[in-house]
N, C-alpha and C positions, 0 to 999 in steps of 0.2 A: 538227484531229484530235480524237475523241472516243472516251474509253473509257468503258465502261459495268462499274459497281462496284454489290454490293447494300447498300442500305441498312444501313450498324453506326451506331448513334448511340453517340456516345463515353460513359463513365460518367462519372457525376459525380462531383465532388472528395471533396463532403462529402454523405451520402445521405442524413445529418439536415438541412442546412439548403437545399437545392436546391430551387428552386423551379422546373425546368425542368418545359417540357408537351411533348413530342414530337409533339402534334397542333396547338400555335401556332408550334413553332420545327423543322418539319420539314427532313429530313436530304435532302441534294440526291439525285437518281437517280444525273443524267449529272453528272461529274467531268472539267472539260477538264485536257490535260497537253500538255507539250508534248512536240517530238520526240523528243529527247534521253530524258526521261524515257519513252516507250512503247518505245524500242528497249532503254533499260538493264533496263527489265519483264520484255521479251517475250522477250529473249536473253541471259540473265543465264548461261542453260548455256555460254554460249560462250566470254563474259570470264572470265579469269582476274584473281580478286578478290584473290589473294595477291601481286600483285609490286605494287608501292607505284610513286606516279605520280611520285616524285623518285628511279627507278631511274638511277644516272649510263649515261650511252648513249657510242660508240663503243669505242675499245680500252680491255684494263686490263693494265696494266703491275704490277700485285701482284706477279703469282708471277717477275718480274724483280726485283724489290725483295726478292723473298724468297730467291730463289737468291744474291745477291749479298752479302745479310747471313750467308748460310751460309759461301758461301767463304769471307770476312775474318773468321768466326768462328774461333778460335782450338780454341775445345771440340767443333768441327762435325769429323766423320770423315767427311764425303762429301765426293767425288772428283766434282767439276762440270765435268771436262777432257773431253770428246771422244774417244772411241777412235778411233786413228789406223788408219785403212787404206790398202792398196798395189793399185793396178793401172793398166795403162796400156790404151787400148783409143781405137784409132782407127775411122772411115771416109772413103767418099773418092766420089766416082761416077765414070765413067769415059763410054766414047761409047758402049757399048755394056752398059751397068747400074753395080754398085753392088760396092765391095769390102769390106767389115768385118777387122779383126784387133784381135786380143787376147792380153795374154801368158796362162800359166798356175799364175801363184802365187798362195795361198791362205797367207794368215798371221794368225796366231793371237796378237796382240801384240807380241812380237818373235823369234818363234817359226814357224818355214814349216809350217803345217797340210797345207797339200797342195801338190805339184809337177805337177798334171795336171787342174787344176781349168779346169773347161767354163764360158766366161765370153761366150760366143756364145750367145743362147738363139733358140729355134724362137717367131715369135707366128704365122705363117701360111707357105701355100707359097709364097710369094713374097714375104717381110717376115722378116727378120731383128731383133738386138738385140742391141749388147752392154751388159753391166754391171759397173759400177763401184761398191763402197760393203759392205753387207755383204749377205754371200753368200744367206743367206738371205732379206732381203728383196729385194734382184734377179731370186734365183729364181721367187719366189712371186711378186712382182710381173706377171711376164712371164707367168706360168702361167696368171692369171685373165685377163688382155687375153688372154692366147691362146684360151681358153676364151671368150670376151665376142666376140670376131671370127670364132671359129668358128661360135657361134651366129645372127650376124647375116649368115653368106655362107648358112647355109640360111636364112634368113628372107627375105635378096633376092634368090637365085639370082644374087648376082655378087663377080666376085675381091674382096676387100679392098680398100680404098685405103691408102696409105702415110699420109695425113692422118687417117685416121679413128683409126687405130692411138694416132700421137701425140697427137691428142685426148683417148681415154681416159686414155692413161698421164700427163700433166697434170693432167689433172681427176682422176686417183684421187692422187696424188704432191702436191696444190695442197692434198686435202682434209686430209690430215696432216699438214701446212705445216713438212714436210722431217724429219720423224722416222722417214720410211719411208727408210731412208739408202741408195738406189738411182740415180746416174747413168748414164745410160743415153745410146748411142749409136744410133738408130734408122736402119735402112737398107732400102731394099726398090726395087721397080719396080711398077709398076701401070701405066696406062692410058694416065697423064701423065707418064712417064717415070721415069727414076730418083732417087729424094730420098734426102739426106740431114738427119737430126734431132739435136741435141742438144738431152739432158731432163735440166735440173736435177733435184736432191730437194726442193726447193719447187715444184715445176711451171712453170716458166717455159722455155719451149724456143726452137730459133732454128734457120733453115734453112738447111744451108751445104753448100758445094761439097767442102767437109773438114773433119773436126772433131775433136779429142782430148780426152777425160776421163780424169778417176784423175790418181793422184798424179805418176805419170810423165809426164802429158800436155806438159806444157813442154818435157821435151828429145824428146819425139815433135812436136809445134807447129815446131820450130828445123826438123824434115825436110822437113815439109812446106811451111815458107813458103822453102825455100832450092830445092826439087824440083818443084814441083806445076805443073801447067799443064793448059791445058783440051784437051779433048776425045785425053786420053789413051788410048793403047791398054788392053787386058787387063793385058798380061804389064808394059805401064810402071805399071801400078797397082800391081797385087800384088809389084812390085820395092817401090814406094813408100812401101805398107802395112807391109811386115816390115821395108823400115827405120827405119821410125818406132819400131815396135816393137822391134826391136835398140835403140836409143837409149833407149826407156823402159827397158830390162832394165838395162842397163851402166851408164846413171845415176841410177836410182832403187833404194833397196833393196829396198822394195816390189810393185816388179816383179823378174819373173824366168822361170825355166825357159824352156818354148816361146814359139811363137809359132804360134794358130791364126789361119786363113784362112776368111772366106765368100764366096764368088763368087755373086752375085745377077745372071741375065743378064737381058735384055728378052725372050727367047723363052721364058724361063721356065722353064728348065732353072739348078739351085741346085746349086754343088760348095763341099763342107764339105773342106777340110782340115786334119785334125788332127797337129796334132805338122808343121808346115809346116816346119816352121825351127827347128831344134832348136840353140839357142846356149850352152846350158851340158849339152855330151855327159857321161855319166859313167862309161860303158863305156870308154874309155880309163884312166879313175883307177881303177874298178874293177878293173881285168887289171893294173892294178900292184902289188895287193897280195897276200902271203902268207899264206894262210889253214895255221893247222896242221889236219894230217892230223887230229889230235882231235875236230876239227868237222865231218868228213866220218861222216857215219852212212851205212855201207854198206848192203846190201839182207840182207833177216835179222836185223839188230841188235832189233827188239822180234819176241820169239816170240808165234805165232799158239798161244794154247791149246786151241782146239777150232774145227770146224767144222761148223753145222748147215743142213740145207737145209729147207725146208717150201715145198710146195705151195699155192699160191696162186690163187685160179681169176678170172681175169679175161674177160669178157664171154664167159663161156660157154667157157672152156678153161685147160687146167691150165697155169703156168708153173713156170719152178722158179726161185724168190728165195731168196738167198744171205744170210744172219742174220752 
């Protein structure tokens, strides 16, 4: 290989005592180099001349070494513990599709944030989700696959697949190598029948016949490895389902309130029900108590001062709204 360079003859050291002649000791045209040197030339835009060639390569365990010097620090006031969450949230497949349940508590550290918290999310018409971990990224989690599989059924003209679903939500859950704190129970039917998925928060999932996540999932596991058999009915699943879940509620604290149900069939027809099983009623403690009359504000109790009406003209006609 040959690069061509124009003629610079170097300057001399000393310009008093030099005795060079540029016409006996001419400067070569052609300049041979070799490969290495005409690619580091020719693409020098492309390497990055800033990272040093004894960069250390594979993992770095630093910010472990630094977390660790934090806790045993004495003067360190950060709190390097986990927040602790509650939910139980099975599935199951049956001979004829796929069951989902979830209870409905929402806790706030050790505090019940919500008693009617929706922990079955929508990702397609025929693909279910529950989640376990915090609420908000479950939510969001499920929102963008749902949004990411809507857009690729109009791009193929066809239903989803249950694998395709759990592929994204790995590979989005893998890429924040579990700080998206979302377990997730995947359920659905497609083409190939009814699947079952559980999704770690690291992205690691696995495909089973029945599966339980969240806190409670242990004494829901105890239901199903004592109950489960194959090629069960409807109605022996959804018994199955809300027993597991009974079990999450009664022995975990973090589970609680209902118990919702998803029926995913193979004809394709999806029944949600909410509030399926309602194990901690409170209409009965409620009607036990004695409210004084005090707290009863009759009708009239705040006087109305005035009343004005004004005319309002909406698509070309007068209404009359009430101020």
């Amino acid at each position: 290989l040959v690069k061509e360079f124009p003629s610079t003859p170097s300057p001399p050291s000393n310009p008093q005592t030099s005795t060079t002649n540029p016409q006996t000791n001419p400067q070569p045209f052609y300049t041979k180099h070799t490969p290495n040197q005409i690619l580091n030339s020719t693409m020098s835009e492309f390497l990055d001349q800033s990272t040093p060639s004894s960069a250390p390569s594979g993992f770095d365990f630093s910010l472990s070494h630094r977390n660790a010097s934090l806790s045993s620090s004495s003067k360190s006031s950060i709190n390097m513990v986990a927040k602790k969450t509650g939910t139980t949230i099975v599935g199951t497949v049956f001979d004829g599709g796929v069951v989902l349940g979830a209870d409905t508590r929402a806790t706030a550290g050790s505090e019940v944030a919500d008693k009617f918290c929706e922990k079955i999310h929508y990702l397609a018409p025929n693909i279910y989700c529950c989640g376990a971990g915090t609420a908000a990224d479950t939510e969001k989690t499920t929102e963008l696959i749902s949004s990411q599989l809507s857009l690729l059924r109009m791009s193929t003209q066809s239903p989803s697949r249950v694998v395709t679903a759990c592929t994204m939500l790995k590979r989005m859950l893998f890429r924040y190598q579990g700080h998206v704190s979302a377990a997730l129970v995947l359920g659905g039917c497609d083409i190939s029948g009814p699947h079952v998925f559980q999704i770690y928060p690291h992205g690691s999932t696995g495909k089973l016949p029945y599966t339980t996540m969240g806190s409670g999932s242990l004494a829901a596991m105890s239901v199903f490895e004592n109950e489960w058999k194959e090629n069960m009915s409807e109605p022996e699943a959804v018994d199955i389902v809300q027993k597991a879940i009974t079990a999450g509620i009664f022995n975990d604290l973090g589970s609680g309130s209902n118990c919702d149900v998803t029926i995913i069939r193979l004809d394709g027809t999806v029944e949600i029900r909410r509030g399926a099983l309602k194990e901690n009623p409170v209409e009965p403690l409620r009607s036990m108590i004695n409210r004084s009359s005090k707290f009863t504000m009759g009708k009239g109790t705040t006087a109305v001062l005035k009343d004005t009406f004004v005319k309002a003209k909406k698509g070309g006609e007068e209404d009359m709204v009430t101020d």
